[in-house]
N, C-alpha and C positions, 0 to 999 in steps of 0.2 A: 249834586254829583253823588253816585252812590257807588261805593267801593268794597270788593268784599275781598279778605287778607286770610292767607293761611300759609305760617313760615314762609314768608319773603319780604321778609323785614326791610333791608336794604333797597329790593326793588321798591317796596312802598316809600321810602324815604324819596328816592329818587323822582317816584310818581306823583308825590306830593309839591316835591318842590318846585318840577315843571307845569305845577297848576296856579304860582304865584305869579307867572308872566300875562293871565287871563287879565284882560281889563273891564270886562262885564262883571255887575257883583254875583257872587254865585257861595254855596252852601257845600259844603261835603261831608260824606255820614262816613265812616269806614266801621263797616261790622267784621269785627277780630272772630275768626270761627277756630278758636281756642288755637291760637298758635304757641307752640313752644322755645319760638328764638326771641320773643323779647317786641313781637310787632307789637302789641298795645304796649308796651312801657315808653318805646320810643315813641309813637304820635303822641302821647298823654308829654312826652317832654320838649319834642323838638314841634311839633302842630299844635299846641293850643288852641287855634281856632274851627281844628275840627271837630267833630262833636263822632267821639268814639262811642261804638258800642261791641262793650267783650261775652258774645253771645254765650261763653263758657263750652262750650261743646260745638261741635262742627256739627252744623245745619245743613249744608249742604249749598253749592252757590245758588241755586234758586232761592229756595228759604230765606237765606240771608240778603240778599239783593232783594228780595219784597223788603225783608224787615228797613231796612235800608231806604226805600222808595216811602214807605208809608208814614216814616220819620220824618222826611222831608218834607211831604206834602204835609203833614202834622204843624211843621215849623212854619209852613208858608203855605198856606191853602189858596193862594190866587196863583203857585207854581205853574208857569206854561209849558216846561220840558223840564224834562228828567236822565243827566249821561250819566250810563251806568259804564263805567269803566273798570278793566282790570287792572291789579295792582304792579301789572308787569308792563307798565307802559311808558312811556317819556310823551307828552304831547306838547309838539310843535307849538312855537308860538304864533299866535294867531290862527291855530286851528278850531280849538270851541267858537270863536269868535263866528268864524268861516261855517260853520256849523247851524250856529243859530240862525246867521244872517240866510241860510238857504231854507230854515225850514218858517221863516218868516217872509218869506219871499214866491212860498209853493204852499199855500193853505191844505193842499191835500194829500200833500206829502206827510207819511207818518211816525218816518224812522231815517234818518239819515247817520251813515257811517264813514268817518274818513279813508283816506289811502292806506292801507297798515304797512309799513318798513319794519325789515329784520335790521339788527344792528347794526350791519355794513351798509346798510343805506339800500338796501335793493329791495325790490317790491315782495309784497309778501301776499298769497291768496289772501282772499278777506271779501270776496265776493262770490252767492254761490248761487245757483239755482234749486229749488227743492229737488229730494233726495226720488232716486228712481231707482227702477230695478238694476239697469245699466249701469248704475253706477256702482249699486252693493259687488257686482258682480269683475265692474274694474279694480275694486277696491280689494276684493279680496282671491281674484283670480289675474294678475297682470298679465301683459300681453304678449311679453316678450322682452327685448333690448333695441329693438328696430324703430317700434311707434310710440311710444310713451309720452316720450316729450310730446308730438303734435296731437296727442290722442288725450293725455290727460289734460292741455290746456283751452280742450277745446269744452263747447257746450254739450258734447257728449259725454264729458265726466264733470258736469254741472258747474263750468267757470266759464268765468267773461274772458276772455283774449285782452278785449280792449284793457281793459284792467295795468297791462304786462306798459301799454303806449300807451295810452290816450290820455290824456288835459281834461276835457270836458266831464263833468258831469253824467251818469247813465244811471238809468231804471237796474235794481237788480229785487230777487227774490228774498233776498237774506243775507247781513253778512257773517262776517264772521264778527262774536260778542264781545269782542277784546274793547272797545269802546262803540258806542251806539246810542245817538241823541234821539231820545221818545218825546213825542208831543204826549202832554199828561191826557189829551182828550182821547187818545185811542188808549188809553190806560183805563179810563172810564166808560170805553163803549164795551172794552174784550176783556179784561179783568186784568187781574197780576203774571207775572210767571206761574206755571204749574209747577208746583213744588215736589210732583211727582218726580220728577225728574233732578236727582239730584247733583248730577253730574255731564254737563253736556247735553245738546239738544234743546235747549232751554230756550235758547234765542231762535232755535227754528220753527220750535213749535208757535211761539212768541209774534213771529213776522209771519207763520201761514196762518196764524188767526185774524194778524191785521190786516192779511192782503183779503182774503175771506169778505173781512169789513168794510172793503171797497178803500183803504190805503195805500197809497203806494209808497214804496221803499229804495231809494238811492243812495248811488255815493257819489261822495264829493271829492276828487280828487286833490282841489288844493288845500283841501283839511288835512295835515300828515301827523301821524301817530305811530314812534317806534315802539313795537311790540316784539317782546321776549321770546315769550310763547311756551307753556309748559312750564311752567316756574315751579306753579304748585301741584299741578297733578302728575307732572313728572316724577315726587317724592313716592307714591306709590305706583310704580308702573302697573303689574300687572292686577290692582285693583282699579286701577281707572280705564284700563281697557276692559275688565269685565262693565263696566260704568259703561262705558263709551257705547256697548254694542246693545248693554239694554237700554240704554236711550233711542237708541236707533228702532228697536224694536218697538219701545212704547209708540217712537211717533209714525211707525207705521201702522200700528193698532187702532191708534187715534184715528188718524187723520185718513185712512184709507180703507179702500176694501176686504174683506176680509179674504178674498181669491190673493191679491195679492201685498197683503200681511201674510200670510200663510205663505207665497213664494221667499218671499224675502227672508224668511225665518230659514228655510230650507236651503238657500242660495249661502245664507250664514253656518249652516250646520255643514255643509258640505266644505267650505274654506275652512273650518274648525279641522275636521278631518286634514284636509293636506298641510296645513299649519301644525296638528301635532304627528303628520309622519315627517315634515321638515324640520323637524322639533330633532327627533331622533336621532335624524340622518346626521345632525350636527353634532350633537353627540357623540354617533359613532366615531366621527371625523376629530374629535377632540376640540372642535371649535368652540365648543361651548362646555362648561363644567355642569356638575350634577346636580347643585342650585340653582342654579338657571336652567334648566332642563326641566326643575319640580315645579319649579315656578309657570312656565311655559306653558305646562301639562295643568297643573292647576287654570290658570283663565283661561283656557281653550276649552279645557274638560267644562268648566263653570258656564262659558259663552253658549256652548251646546247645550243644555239645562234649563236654558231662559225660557 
């Protein structure tokens, strides 16, 4: 299991101890990307049997999740799967279980993800389909107060419905990274993470090179995983939304044409614009104070630049 921690000490406590009810034997690497509330002191006291690594400096979660992976398979070179999970998670017991047993079970299945739960128990996206123009453009031009609900859970703003009901098993494109069981042999056909990316996007680019590879990618709904969500990139907002959107960008540069990489970027600069004249308006309105107003203006100003 490869975990990578930045200030969220306590969620890792708790993400650790929910991995003691696993009855399969399994390994866990936690790579510390130089946190300052004390998370490598605590696993070095209350984990012993993890095997910490304090990378001194934030890597970036790509980065560190290879370092993490490559640790693993170091320790255990005949390793079949690799969950890379995040530190803001609780998983169900007998979900890794339910995990394995599915991708031991579909030889050409190459990624399996569980149901993800916010803390009250309710479903959380965590299924998507690769990223589309339609989508940049729901995302950052909404539609209104009328359709949203039926509009955003539908497959044209890149989620599965069934997701929200269904029991069974479904094929998806990608989930979301928050936990995600890799067979190590599509690890070996498509390489690591791209460490280009050092924030976000990582698991998309990730799952479009496996599906590329002739893999396929599902989830497994009786695998359940609560997930926080934001734990650690929360602690700088408006640098992980500048993060957020040149990811977006890298993997449309990558993975697509360059007509439309070239929309998408334009589709962004133009939502940059009405985000920093709604910036103002709030302002004007006192909703909002003058540091958050700079702040605003800085990653929108910065998102447009990319």
């Amino acid at each position: 299991m490869a975990i990578v921690s930045f200030n969220t000490r306590d969620l890792l406590a708790a993400c650790l101890e929910s991995l003691t009810t696993c009855s399969l034997p399994f390994h866990v690497v936690v790579v510390d990307n130089a946190s300052r509330d004390g998370s490598a002191a605590l696993v070095r006291r209350r984990f012993p049997w993890v095997t910490l690594i304090d990378a001194g400096r934030n890597l970036g979660f790509a980065a560190a999740t290879n370092l993490a992976i490559r640790t693993l398979r170091d320790l255990h070179p005949t390793l079949e799967y690799v969950l890379a999970l995040n530190p803001d998670t609780v998983v169900g017991e007998g979900a890794i279980e339910t995990l394995v047993a599915f991708l031991d079970a579909h030889p050409r299945v190459g990624i399996v993800a569980p149901r993800l739960l916010n803390p009250d128990g309710t479903v959380q996206a965590a299924a998507f389909r690769f990223p589309t123009l339609l989508m940049t453009v729901l995302d950052l031009f909404p539609p209104g107060e009328v359709l949203p609900g039926r509009l955003y859970n539908s497959w044209w703003h890149g989620r599965y419905p069934q997701e929200q009901s269904g029991a069974a098993p479904f094929p998806i494109d990608h989930p979301l990274g928050a936990c995600m069981l890799v067979r190590c042999a599509v690890i070996d056909q498509i390489g690591m993470l791209d460490e280009e990316y050092f924030m976000y996007a990582e698991e998309v680019d990730w799952c479009y090179r496996a599906r590329r590879a002739g893999w396929a990618i599902w989830q497994e709904p009786r695998a359940r995983v609560v997930h926080v969500g934001g734990a650690a990139t929360g602690q700088f907002r408006a640098r992980m939304l500048v993060a957020l959107y040149a990811s977006r960008l890298r993997f449309f540069r990558k993975h697509y044409s360059a007509p439309i990489a070239d929309l998408h970027a334009a589709i962004i600069r133009a939502g940059m614009v009405r985000l920093i004249l709604g910036a103002w308006r709030a302002y004007a309105n006192r909703t909002i104070g003058h540091d958050e107003l700079r702040s605003r203006l800085w990653a929108y100003g910065s998102i447009m630049r990319l």
